[in-house]
ZAGU-592367 format. One line per 4 residues: number of its first residue (from 1); their letters; for each residue x, y, z of N, C-alpha, C, O, CB. Coordinates in steps of 0.05 Angstrom, whole numbers. Glycine has a CB too. Layout:
! ZAGU-592367
NUM> A> X Y Z X Y Z X Y Z X Y Z X Y Z; ...
//
This chain:
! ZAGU-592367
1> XXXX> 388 -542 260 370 -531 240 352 -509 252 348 -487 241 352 -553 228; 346 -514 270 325 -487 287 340 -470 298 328 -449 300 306 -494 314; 372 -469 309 384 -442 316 393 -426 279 397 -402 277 420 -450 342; 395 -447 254 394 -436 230 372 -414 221 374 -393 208 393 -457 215
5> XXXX> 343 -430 237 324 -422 221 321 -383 239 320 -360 231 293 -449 224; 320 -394 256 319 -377 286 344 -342 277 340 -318 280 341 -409 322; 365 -357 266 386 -329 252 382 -318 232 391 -296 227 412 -332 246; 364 -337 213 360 -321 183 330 -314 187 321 -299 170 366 -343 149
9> XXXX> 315 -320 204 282 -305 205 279 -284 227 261 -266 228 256 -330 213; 298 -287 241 300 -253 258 311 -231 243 318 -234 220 321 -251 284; 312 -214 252 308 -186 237 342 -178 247 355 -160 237 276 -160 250; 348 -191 265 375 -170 274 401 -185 259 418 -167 255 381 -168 314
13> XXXX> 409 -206 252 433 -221 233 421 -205 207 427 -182 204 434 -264 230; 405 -217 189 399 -200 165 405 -182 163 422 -175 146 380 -194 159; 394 -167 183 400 -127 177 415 -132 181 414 -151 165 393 -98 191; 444 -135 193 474 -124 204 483 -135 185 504 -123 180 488 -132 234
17> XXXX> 479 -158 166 496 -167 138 488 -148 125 506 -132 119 491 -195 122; 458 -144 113 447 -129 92 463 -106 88 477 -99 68 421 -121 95; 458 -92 116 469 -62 130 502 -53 118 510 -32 110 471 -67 171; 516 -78 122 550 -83 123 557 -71 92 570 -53 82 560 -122 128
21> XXXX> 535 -102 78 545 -107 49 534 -77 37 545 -69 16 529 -138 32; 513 -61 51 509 -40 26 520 -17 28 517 1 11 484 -33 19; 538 -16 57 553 6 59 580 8 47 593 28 49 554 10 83; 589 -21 30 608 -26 21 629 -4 -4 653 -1 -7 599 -50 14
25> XXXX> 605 8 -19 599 29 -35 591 49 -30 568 53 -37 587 27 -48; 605 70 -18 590 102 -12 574 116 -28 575 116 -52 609 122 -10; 560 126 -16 540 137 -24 549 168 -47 566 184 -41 525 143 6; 532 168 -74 548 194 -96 548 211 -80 532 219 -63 534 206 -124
29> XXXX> 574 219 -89 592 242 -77 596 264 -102 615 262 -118 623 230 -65; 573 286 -102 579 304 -136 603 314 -133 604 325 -155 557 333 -146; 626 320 -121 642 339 -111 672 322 -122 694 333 -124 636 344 -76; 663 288 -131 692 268 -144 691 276 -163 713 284 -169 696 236 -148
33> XXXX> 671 282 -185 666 280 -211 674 304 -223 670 326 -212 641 273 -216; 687 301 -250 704 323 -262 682 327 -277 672 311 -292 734 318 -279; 674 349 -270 648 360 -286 651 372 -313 632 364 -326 635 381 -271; 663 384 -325 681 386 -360 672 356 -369 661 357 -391 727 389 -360
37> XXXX> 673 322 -354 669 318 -373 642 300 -381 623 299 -365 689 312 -378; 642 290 -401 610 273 -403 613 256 -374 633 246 -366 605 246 -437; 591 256 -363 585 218 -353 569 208 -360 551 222 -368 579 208 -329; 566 182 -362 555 174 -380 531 154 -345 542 141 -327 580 157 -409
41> XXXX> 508 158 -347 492 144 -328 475 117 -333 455 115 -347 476 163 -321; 484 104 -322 476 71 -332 456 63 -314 458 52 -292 502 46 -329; 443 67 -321 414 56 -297 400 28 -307 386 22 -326 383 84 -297; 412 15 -284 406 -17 -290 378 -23 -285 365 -13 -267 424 -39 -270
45> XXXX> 370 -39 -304 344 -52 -297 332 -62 -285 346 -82 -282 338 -60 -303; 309 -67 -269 295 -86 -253 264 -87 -255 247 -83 -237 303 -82 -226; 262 -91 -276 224 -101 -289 217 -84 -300 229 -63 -304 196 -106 -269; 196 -91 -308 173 -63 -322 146 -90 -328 149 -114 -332 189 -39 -368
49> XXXX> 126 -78 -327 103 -88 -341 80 -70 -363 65 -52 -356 90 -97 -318; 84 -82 -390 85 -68 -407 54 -62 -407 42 -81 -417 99 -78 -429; 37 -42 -399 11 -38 -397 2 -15 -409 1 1 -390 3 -40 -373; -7 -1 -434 -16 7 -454 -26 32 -447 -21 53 -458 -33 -10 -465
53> XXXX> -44 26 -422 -63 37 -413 -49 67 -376 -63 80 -361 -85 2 -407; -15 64 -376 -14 74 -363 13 83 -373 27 74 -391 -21 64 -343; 19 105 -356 45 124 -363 66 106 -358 65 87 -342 50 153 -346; 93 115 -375 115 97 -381 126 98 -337 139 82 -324 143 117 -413
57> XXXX> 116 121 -330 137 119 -303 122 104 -293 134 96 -273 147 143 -281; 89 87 -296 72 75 -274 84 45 -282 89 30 -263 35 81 -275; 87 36 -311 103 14 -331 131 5 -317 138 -17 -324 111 29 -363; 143 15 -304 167 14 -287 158 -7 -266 137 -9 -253 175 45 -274
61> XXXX> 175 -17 -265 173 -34 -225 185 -10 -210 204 3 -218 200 -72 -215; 173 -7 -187 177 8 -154 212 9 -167 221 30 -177 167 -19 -112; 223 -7 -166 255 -16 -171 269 3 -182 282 21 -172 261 -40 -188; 263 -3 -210 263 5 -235 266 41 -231 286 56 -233 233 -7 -252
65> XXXX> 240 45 -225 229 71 -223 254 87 -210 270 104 -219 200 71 -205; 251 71 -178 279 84 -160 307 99 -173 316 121 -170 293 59 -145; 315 77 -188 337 75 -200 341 99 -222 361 114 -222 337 49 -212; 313 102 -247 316 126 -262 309 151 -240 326 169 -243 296 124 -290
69> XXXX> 295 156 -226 301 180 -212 328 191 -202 337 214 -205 286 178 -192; 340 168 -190 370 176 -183 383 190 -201 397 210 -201 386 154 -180; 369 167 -225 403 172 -242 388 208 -259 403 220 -275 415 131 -281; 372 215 -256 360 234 -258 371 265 -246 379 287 -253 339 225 -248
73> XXXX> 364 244 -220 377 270 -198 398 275 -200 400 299 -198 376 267 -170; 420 266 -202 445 257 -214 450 284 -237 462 306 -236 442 223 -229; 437 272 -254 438 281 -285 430 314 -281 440 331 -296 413 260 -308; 413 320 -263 413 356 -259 435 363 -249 438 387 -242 392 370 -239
77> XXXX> 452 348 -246 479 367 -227 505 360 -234 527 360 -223 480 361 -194; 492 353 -261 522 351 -286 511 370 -310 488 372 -319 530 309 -303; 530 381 -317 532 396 -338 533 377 -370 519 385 -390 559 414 -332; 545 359 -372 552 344 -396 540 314 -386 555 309 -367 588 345 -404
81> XXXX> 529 301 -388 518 275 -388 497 258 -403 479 272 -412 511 274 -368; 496 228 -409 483 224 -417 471 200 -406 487 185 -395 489 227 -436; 442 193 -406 425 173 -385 436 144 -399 439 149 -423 384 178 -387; 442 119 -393 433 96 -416 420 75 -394 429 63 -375 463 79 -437
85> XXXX> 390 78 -408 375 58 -402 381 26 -415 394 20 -435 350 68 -410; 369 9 -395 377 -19 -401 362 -37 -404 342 -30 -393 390 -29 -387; 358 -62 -415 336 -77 -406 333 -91 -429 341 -77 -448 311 -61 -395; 321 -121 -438 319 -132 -456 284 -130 -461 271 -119 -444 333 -156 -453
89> XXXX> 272 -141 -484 252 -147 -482 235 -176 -486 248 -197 -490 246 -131 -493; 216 -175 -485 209 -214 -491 185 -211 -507 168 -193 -506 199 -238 -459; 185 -229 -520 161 -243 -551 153 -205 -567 132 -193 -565 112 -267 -531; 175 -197 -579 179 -181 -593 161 -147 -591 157 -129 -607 175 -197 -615
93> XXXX> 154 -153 -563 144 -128 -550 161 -99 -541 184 -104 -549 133 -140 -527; 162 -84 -535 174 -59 -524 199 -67 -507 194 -87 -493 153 -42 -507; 220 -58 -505 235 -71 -487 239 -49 -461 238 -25 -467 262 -82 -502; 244 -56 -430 253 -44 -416 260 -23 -423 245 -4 -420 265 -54 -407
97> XXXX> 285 -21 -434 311 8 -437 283 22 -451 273 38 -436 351 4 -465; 269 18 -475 249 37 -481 238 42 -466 245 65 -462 234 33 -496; 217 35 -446 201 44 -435 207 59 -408 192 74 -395 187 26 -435; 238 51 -402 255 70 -380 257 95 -392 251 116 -381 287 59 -371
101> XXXX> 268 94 -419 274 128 -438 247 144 -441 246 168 -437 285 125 -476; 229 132 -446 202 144 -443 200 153 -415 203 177 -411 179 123 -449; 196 138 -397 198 156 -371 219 167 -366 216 189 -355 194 145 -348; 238 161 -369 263 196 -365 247 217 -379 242 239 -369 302 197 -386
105> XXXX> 239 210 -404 235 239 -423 206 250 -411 201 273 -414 232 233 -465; 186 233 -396 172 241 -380 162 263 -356 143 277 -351 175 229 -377; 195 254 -346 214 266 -317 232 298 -329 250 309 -316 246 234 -306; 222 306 -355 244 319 -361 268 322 -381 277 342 -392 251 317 -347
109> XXXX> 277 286 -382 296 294 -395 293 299 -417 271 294 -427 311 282 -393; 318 313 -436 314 308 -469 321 283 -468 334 269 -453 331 325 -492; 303 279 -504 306 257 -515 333 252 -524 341 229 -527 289 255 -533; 350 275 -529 375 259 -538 392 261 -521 415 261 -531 387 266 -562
113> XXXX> 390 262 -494 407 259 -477 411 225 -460 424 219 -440 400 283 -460; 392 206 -478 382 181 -474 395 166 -494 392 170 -518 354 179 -473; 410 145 -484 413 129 -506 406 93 -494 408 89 -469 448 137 -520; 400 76 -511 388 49 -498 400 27 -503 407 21 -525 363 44 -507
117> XXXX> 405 11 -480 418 -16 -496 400 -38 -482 399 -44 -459 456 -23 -490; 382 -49 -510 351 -62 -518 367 -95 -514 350 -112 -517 334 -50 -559; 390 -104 -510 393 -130 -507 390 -151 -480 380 -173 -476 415 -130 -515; 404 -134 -464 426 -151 -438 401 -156 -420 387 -139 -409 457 -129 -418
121> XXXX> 399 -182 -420 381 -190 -397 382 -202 -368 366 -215 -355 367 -203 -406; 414 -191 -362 426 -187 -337 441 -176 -329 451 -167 -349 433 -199 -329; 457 -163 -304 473 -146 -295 504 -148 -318 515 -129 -327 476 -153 -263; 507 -164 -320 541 -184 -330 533 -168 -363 547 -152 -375 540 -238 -329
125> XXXX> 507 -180 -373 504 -174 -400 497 -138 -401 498 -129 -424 478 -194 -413; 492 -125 -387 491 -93 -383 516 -82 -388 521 -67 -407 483 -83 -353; 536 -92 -367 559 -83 -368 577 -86 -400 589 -68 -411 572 -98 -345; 573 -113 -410 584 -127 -430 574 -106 -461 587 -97 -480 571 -161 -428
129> XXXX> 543 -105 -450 539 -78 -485 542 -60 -484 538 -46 -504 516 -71 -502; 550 -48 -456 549 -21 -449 581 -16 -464 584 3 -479 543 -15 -412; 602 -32 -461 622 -39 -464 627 -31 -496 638 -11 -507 624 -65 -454; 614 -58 -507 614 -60 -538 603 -49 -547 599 -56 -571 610 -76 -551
133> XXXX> 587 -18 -536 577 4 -558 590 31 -550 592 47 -569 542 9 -558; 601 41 -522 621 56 -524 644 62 -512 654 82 -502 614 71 -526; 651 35 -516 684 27 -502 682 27 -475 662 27 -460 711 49 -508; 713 27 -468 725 29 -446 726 57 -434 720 56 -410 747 18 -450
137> XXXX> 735 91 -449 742 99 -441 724 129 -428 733 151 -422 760 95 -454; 699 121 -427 682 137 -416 676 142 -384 685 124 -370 662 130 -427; 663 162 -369 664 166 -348 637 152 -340 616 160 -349 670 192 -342; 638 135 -327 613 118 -315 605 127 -295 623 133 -279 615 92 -310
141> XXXX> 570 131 -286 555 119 -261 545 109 -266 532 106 -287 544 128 -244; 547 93 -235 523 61 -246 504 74 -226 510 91 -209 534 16 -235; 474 61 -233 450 74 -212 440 57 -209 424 53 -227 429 94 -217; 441 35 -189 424 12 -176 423 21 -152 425 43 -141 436 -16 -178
145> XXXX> 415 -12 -138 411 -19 -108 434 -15 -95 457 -23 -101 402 -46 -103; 426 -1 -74 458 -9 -47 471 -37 -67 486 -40 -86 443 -28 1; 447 -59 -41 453 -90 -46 465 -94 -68 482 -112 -65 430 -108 -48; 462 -81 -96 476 -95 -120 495 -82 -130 510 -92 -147 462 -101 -141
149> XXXX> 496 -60 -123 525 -37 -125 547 -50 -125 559 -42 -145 531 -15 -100; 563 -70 -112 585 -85 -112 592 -92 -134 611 -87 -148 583 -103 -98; 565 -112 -136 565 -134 -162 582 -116 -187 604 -119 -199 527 -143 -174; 555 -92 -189 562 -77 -216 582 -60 -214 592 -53 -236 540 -63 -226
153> XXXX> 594 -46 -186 627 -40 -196 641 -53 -206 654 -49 -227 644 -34 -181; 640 -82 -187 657 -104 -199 664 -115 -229 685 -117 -241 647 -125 -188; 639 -120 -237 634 -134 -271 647 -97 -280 670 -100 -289 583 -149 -286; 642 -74 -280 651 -58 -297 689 -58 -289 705 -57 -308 632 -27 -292
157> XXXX> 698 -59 -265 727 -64 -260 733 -85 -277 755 -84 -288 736 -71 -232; 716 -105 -281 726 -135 -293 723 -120 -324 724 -139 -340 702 -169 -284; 721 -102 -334 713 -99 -352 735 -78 -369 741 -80 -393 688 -93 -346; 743 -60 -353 770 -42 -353 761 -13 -349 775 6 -356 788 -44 -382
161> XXXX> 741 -10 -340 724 10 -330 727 18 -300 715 2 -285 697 3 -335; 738 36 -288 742 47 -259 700 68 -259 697 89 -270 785 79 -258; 679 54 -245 654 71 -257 649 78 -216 656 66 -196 619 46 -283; 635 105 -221 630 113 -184 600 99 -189 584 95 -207 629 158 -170
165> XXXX> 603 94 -164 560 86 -158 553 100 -149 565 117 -136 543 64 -139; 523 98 -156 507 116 -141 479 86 -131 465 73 -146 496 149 -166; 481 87 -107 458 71 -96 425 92 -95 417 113 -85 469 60 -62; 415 71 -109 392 83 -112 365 79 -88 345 93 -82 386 74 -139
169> XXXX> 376 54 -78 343 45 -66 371 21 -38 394 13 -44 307 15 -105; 356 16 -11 367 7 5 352 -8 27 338 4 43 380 23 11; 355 -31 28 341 -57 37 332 -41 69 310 -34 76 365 -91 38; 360 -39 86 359 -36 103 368 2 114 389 16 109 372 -59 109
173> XXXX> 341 10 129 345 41 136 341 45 160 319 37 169 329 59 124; 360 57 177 353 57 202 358 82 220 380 91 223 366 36 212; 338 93 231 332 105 241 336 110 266 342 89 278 319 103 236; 336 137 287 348 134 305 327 130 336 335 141 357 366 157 302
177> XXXX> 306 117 335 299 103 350 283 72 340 262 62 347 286 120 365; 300 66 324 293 32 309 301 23 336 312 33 356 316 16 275; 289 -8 328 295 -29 352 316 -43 340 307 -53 319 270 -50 363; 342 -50 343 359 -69 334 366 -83 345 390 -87 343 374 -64 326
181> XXXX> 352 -101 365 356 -129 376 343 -147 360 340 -144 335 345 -133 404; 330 -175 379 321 -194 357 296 -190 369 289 -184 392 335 -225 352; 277 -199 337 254 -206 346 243 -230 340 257 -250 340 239 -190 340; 218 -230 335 205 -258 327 207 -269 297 205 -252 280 174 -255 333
185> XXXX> 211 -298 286 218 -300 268 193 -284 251 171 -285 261 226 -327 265; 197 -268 220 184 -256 208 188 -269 171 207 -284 167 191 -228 217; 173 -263 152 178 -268 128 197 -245 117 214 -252 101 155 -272 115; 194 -218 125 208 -197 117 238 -205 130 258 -202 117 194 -168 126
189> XXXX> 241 -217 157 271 -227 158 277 -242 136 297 -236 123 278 -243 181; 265 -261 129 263 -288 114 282 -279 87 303 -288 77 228 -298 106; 267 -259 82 261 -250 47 293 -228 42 307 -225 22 219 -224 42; 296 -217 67 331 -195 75 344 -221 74 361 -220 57 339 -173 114
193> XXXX> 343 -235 81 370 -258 86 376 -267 54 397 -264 42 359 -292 108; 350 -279 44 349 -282 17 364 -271 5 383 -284 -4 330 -277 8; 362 -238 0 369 -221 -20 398 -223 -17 412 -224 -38 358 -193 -18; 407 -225 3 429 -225 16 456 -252 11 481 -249 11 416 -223 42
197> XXXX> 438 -275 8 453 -291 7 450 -299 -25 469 -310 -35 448 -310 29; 426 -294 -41 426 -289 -71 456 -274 -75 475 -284 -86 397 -267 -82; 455 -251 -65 469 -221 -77 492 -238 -74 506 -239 -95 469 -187 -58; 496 -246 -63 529 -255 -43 544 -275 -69 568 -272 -76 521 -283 -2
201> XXXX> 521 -299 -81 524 -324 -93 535 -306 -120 556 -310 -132 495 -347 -94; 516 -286 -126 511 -273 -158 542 -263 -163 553 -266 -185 484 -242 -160; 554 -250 -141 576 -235 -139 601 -258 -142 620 -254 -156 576 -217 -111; 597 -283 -128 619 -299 -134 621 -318 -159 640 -330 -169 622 -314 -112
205> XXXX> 597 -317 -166 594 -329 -201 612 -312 -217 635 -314 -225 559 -326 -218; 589 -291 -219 603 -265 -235 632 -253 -235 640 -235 -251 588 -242 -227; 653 -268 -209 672 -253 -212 695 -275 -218 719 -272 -215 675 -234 -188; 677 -300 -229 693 -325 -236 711 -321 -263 725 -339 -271 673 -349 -240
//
């Protein structure tokens, strides 16, 4: 139990899984994409807190936020595209995908270059309405995490969709005088192993 505890609270096993699993998915490449035609940009959700009193991009989680900038940055260097925000909502308040389209249109974009799907209140259910509102045969990017990039190629392959990723945000960054040995057990190791062995579980449910 203590050489267990000792590999998942050091910093150097974590990173080299984290590191592995998020390089699994290359990083957007504008130069694959047939620019003639739409793509269509799926920027997956991860929180918002609905607060009245501040702009739709401050209403975003850190996450969240990451993710529509990408798919943003993205979206200037296509000619034909359109954003789709995601996200459900709870006790009949604003939902996510709204308050993500508000901050795109914030950031720039037009409003009708946004379209929303106000249901799916998980990765599996994203893919699934994204699906049942405009098929199979559109050109997809997905704009998440490194870490969850897999997942969501996967569920869109499972889906009959070939979609490129674009990783938006990345657990692990390393630099060229980081320390990559081990150190002392930490909670930030703690919390990388976590994500890690979550991500890992989510991916083998989902591809049941």
């Amino acid at each position: 139990m203590s050489v267990f505890f000792l590999v998942t609270s050091t910093y150097y096993v974590p990173s080299q899984l984290v590191a592995a699993y998020e390089s699994k998915i290359a990083n957007y490449n504008p130069d694959i994409v047939n620019k003639n035609k739409t793509h269509y940009l799926h920027v997956l959700g991860a929180g918002y807190s609905l607060d009245p009193n501040l702009p739709a991009t401050s209403q975003l989680s850190p996450t969240t936020l990451a993710r529509l900038v990408e798919g943003i940055r993205i979206a200037r260097q296509l000619p034909n595209y359109k954003i789709i925000t995601s996200g459900y909502y709870n006790y009949g308040l604003e939902s996510q995908a709204s308050v993500a389209r508000r901050a795109a249109i914030e950031l720039g974009i037009p409003s009708e270059q946004i379209k929303q799907l106000e249901t799916p209140s998980n990765t599996a259910e994203e893919v699934a309405v994204f699906v049942d509102q405009f098929g199979t045969q559109k050109k997809v990017i997905v704009v998440t995490d490194a870490l969850h990039l897999p997942r969501a190629i996967m569920l869109y392959q499972k889906a009959g969709i070939t979609a490129i990723g674009a990783p938006a945000t990345f657990q692990v960054k390393k630099e060229p005088n980081d320390y990559n040995g081990f150190t002392f057990p930490s909670y930030r190791s703690v919390s990388l192993m976590n994500a890690y062995l979550r991500e890992r579980l989510k991916y083998w449910k989902d591809s049941l």
